[in-house]
N, C-alpha and C positions, 0 to 999 in steps of 0.2 A: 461457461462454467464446465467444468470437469466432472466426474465420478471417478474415485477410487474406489479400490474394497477395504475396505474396514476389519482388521481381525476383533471379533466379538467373542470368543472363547477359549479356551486350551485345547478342545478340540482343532482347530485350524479351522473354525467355519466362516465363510466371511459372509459380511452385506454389503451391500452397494449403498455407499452416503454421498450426498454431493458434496465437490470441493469446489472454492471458488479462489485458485490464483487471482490475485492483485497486482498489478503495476503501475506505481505511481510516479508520476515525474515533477522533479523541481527543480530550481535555479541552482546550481553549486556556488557554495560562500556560507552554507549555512554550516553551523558549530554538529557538532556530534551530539550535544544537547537537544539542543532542537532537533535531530533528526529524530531522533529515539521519543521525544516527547509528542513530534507528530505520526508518527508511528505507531503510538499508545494510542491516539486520539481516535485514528484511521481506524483501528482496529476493534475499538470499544463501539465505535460510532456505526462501523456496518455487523457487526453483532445484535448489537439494538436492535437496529433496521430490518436482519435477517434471519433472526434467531439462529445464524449458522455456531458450532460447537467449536470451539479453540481449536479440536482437531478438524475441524473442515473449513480455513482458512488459513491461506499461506498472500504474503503481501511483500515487496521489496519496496526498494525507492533507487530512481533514477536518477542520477545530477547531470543537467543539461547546463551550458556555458547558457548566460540569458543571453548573447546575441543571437541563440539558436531557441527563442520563444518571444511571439508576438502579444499584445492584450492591447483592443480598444484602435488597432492599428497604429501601435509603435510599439519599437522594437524594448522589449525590459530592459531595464538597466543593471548593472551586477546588485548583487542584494548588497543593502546599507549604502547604495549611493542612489542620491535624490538629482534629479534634474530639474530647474528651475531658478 
C-alpha cells in the first residue's frame, strides 16, 4: 500500500490518505466486456472490504498468454477452449 497527499482545500493544504494500487492478472482471450465488467466487480468488491474512497484506489489488469499460468498443476488452457 501506498500514501499519497490528498489536496483537501484551495488553500493547497494536503493530508496523507492511503492508496492501494492493484494489479491483477488474467488469461488474454477475454472480450473488452468482460474486462471492464470484471473490473467493476474488482473494484466495488475491495471497496466493500476496505472502505477505501474511489479516490484512494487505482487497479489495471494484466493479460498473460494461459501457457504462462498454471492451476491444480496444469497448465490453462486459452479461455473458451475446454480439454477433455
Amino acid at each position: 500500500m501506498t500514501v499519497r497527499r490528498v489536496k483537501r482545500n484551495n488553500l493547497g493544504l494536503h493530508d496523507k490518505a492511503p492508496t492501494a494500487p492493484l494489479s491483477c492478472i488474467l488469461r488474454s482471450g477475454h472480450t473488452v466486456e468482460e474486462k471492464a465488467t470484471l473490473l467493476k466487480q474488482l473494484w466495488a468488491m475491495f471497496q466493500d472490504l476496505t472502505g477505501f474512497g474511489t479516490d484512494q484506489v487505482a487497479m489495471s489488469l494484466c493479460e498473460i498468454s494461459s501457457i504462462n499460468a498454471m492451476e491444480m498443476g496444469q497448465i490453462m488452457p486459452a479461455v473458451g477452449l475446454h480439454e477433455g
